[in-house]
C-alpha positions in Angstrom: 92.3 99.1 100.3 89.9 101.6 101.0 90.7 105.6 100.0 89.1 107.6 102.8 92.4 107.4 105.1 95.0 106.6 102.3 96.9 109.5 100.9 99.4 108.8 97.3 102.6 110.8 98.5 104.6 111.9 95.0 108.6 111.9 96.5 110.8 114.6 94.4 109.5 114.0 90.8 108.8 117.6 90.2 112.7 117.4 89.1 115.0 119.7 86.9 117.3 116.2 86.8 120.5 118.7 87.1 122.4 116.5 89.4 125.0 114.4 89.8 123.6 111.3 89.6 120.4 112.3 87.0 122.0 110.2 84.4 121.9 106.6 86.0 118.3 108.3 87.4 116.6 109.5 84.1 116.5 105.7 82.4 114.6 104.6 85.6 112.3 107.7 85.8 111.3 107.4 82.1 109.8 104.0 83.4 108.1 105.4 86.1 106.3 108.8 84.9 103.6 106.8 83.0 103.0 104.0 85.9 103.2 107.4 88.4 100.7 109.4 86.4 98.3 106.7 86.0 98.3 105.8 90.0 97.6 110.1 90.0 94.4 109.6 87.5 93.6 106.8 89.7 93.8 108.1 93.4 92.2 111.3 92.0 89.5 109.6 90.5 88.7 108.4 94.0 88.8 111.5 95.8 92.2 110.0 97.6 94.6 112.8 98.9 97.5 113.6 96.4 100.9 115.3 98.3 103.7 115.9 96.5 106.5 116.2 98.9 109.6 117.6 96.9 113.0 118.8 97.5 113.5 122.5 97.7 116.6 122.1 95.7 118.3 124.7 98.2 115.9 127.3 96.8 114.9 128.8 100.1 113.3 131.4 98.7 110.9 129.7 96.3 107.3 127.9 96.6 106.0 124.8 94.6 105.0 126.7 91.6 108.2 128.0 91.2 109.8 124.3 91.8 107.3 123.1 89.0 107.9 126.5 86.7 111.7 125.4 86.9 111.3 122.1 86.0 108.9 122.4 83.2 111.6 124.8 81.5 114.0 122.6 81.6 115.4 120.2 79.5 113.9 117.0 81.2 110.2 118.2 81.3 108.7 115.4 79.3 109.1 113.8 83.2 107.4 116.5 84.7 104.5 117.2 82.8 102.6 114.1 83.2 102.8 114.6 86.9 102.1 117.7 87.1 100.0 118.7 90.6 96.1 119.7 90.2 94.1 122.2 92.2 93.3 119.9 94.7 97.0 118.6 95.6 98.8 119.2 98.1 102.7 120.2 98.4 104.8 120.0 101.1 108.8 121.2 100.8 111.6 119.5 102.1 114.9 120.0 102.1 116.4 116.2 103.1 115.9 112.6 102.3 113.1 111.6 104.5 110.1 113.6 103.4 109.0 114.1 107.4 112.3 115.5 108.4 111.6 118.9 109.7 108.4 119.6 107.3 104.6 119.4 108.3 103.7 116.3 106.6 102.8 114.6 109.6 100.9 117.3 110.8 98.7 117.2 107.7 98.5 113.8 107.5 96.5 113.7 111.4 94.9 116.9 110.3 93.1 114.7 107.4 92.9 111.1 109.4 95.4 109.9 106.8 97.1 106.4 108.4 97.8 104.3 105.1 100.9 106.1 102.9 101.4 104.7 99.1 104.8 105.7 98.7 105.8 107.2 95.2 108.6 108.8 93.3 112.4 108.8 94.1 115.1 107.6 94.4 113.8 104.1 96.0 117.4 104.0 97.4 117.6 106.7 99.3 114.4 109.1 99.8 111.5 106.4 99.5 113.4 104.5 101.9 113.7 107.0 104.5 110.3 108.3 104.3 109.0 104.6 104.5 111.1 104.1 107.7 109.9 107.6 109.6 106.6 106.8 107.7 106.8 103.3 110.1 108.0 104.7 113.1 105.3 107.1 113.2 102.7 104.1 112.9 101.5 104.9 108.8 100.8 102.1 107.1 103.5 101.7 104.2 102.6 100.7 100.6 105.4 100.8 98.3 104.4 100.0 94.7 107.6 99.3 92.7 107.1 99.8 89.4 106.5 103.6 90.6 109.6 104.0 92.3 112.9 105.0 90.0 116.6 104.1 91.2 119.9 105.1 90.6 121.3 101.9 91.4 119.0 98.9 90.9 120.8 96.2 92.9 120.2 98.9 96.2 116.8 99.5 95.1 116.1 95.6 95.2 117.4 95.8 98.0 115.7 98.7 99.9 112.2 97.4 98.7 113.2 94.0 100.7 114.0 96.7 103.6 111.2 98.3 103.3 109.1 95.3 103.2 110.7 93.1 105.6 112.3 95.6 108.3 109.2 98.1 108.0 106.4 96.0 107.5 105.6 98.3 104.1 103.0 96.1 101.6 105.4 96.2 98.5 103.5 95.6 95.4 102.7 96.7 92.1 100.7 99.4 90.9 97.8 97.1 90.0 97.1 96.1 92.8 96.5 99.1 93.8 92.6 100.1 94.0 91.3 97.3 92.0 
């Protein structure tokens, strides 16, 4: 896989984990921070786009630093702080599951030639999967590593990445074979 037209999307884990369903979600998470942080080192290393696409929370008012000042203060940040976005990332808002509903993503994916999406983040259930299906309908290339994907449920996570793979074409693998 080469990097020049590959981007490493980060889906809501700039989280305060102050939700409903944050308990069955933290356990998963914990697994993932490490795997996502080391696929950040990774990508950056290679000069491959980082975006962070992140829910807004309902914070109309706020930008991504706030977003990030809000969850490093909280009392999950030990799941923040290793994924914390560089000078060179990029962060795109949204306010719904898919993370090209109604933002510019695919805008700034053309702008950069980006057609090859490794998919990132959370919930694999529920955003991940509907960003890999609009990612697929807008022609992307889907690669869903899943030991850098957290669930709430795991049964539906299984499940989605067989969606994902099957229904959308995504490459599902794991993060090792990821830029080898």
């Amino acid at each position: 896989m080469g990097v020049k037209n590959t981007a490493l999307l980060v889906i809501d884990m700039i989280n305060t984990y102050d939700h409903k369903d944050a308990d069955l979600l933290i356990p998963s998470a914990r697994t993932v921070v490490p795997v996502v942080a080391d696929l950040l080192r990774r990508a950056r290393d290679r000069s491959a786009p980082v975006i962070y696409v992140n829910d807004n929370f309902g914070e109309w008012r706020s930008h991504h630093g706030e977003l990030l000042d809000h969850a490093l203060s909280g009392p999950h940040s030990h799941l923040v702080k290793p994924l914390r976005p560089d000078r060179d990332s990029l962060f795109v808002v949204k306010a719904r599951h898919s993370v090209f509903f109604e933002t510019p993503l695919e805008y700034l994916l053309r702008q950069q030639n980006i057609d090859q999406l490794i998919l990132t983040g959370q919930v694999t259930e529920q955003c991940v999967l509907y960003s890999a299906l609009d990612a697929h309908i807008r022609h992307f290339d889907v690669i869903v590593p899943r030991d850098a994907v957290a669930h709430i449920h795991e049964d539906l996570a299984r499940a989605a990445l067989r969606m994902m793979e099957r229904n959308m074409g995504a490459h599902v693998c794991t993060s090792e074979d990821l830029w080898r």
